[in-house]
PASEBA-1860 file (N, C-alpha, C; in nm, 3 decimals):
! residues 100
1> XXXXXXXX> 2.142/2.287/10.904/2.040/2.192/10.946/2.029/2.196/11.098 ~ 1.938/2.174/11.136/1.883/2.207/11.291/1.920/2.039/11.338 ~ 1.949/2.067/11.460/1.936/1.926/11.533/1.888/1.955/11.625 ~ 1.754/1.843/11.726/1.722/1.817/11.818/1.776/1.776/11.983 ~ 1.804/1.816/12.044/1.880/1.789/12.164/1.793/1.715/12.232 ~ 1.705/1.795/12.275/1.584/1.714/12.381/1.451/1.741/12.359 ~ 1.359/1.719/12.464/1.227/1.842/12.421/1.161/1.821/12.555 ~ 1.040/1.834/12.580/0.939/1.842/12.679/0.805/1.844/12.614
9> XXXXXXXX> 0.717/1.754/12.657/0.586/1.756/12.613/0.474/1.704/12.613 ~ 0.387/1.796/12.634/0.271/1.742/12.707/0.112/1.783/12.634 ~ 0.009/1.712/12.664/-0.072/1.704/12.566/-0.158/1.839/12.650 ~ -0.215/1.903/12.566/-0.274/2.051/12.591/-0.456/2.006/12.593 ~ -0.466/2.027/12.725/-0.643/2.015/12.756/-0.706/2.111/12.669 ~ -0.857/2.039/12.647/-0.969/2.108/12.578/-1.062/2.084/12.667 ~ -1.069/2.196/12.759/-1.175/2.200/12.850/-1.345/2.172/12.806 ~ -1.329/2.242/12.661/-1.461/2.273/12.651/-1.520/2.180/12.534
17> XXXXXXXX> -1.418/2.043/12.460/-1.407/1.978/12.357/-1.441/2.014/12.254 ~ -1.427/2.144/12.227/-1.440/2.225/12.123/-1.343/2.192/11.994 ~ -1.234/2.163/12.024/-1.150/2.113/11.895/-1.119/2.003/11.842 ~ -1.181/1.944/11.752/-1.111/1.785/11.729/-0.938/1.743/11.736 ~ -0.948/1.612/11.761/-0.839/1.561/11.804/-0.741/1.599/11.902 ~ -0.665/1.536/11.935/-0.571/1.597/12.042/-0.411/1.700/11.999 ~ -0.406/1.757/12.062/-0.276/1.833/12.064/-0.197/1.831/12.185 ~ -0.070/1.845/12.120/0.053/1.809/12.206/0.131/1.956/12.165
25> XXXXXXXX> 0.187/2.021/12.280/0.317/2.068/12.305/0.426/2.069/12.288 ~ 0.514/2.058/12.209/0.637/2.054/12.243/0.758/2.135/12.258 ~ 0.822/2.172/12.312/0.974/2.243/12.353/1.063/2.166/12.276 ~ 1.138/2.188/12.193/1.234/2.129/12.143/1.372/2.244/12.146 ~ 1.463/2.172/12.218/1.548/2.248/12.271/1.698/2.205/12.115 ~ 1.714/2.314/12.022/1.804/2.277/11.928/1.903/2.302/11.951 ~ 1.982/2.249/11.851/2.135/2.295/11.837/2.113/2.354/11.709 ~ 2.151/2.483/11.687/2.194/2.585/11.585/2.351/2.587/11.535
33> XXXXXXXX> 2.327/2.537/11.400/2.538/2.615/11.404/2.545/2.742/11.400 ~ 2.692/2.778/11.442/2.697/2.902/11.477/2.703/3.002/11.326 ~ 2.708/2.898/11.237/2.710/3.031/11.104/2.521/3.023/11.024 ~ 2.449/2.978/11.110/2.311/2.964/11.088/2.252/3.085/11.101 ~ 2.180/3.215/11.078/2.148/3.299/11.102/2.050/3.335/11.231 ~ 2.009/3.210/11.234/1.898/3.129/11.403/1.955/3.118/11.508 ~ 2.137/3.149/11.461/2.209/3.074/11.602/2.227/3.209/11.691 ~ 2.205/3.195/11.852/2.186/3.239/11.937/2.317/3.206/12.050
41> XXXXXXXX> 2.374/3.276/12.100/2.459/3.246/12.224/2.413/3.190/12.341 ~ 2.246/3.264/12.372/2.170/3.218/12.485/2.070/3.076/12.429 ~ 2.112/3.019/12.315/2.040/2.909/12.334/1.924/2.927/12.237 ~ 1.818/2.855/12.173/1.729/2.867/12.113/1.604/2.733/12.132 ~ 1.513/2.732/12.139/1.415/2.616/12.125/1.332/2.641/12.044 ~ 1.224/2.543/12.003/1.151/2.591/11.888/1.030/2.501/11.978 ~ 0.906/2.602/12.007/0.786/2.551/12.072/0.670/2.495/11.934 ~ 0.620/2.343/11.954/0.538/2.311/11.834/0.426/2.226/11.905
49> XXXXXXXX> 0.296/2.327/11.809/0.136/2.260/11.821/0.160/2.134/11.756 ~ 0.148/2.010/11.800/0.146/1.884/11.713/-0.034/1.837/11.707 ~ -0.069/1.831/11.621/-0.206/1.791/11.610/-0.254/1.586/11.563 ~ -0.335/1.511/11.659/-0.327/1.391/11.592/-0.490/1.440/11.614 ~ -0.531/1.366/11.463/-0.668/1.378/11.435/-0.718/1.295/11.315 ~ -0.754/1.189/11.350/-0.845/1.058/11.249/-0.713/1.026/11.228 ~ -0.585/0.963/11.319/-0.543/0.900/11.350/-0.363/0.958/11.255 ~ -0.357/1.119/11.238/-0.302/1.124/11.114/-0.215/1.205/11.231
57> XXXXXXXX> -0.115/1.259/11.183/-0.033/1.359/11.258/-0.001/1.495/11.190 ~ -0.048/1.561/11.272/0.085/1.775/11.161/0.073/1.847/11.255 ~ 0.174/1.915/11.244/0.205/2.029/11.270/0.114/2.136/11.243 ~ 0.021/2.187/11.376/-0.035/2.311/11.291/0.024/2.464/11.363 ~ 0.100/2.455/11.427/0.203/2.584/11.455/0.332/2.580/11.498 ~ 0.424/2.665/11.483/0.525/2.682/11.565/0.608/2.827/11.563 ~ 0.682/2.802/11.634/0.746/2.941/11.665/0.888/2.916/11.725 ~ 0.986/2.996/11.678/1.126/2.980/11.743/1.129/3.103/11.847
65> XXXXXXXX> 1.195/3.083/11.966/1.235/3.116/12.070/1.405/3.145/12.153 ~ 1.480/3.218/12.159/1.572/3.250/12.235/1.572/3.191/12.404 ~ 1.600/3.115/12.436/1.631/3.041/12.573/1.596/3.134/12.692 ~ 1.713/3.220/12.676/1.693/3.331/12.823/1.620/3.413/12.826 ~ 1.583/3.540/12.693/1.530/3.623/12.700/1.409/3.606/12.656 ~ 1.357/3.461/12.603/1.149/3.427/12.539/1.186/3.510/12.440 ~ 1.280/3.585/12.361/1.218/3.638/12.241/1.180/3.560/12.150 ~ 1.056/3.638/12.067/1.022/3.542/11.946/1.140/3.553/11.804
73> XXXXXXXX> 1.132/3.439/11.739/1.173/3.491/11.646/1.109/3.435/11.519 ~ 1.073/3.557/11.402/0.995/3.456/11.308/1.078/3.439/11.126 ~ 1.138/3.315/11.213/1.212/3.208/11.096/1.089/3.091/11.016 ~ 1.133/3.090/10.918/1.030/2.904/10.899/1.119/2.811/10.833 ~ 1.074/2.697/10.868/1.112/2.593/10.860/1.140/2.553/10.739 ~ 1.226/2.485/10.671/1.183/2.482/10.543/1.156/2.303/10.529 ~ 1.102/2.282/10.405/1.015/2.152/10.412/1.081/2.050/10.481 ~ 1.162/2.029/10.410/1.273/1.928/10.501/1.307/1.900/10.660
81> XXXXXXXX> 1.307/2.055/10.682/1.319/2.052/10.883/1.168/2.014/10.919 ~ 1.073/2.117/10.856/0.925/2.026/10.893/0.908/1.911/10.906 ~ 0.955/1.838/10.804/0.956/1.728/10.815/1.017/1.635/10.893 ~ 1.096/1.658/10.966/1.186/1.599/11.055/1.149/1.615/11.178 ~ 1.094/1.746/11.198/1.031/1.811/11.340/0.873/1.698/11.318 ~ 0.871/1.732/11.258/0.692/1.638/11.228/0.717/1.486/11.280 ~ 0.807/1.408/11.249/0.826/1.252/11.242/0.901/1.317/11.390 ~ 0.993/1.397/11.445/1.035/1.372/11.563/0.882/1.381/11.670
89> XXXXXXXX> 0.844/1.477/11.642/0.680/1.476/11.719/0.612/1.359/11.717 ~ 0.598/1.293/11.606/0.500/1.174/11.609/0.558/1.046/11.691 ~ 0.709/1.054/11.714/0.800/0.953/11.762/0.728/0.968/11.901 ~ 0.768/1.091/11.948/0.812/1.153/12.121/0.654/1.175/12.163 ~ 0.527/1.105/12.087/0.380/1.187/12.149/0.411/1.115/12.319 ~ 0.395/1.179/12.403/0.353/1.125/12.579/0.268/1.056/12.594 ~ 0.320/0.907/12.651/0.165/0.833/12.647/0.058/0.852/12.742 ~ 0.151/0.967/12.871/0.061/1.009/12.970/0.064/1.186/12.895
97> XXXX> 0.003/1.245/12.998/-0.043/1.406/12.992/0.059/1.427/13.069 ~ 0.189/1.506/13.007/0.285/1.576/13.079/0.433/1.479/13.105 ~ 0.371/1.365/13.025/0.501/1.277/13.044/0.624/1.296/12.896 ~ 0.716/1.261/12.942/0.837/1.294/12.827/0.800/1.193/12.737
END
């Protein structure tokens, strides 16, 4: 099971208001155990599109990441961590643009 350490996140401009609702950013910096196949020595975060739209919240992307070197890596989530990453997103939205 993944745990959350911290994150960073900030709501992502639509210059051109081309997309409904707003989206948020987030960096979520995990803890991996080390017998997890995800777990990394240099660290891992998992970057997530959070989407709020007619007042609802999801996830419409993400991607896991290696700390030092940006590699991608493509793991998925399984329902359960979605789900946890989802309600941690909806907790942590920034009430400013760029605020924690």
């Amino acid at each position: 099971m993944l745990a959350i350490k911290s994150h960073e996140a900030e709501l992502l401009e639509d210059p051109f208001g081309i997309l409904p609702g707003e989206r948020y950013e987030f960096l979520l910096d995990l803890e991996v155990p080390e017998d997890d196949e995800l777990f990394s020595e240099n660290g891992i975060y998992l970057r997530v599109i959070y989407l709020i739209e007619d007042e609802q919240g999801r996830i419409t992307h993400y991607q896991f990441y290696e700390k030092e070197t940006g590699q991608s890596f493509d793991f998925a989530l399984d329902e359960e961590e979605e789900a946890i990453v989802a309600a941690y997103c909806l907790q942590h939205l920034p009430e400013e643009p760029g605020e924690e």
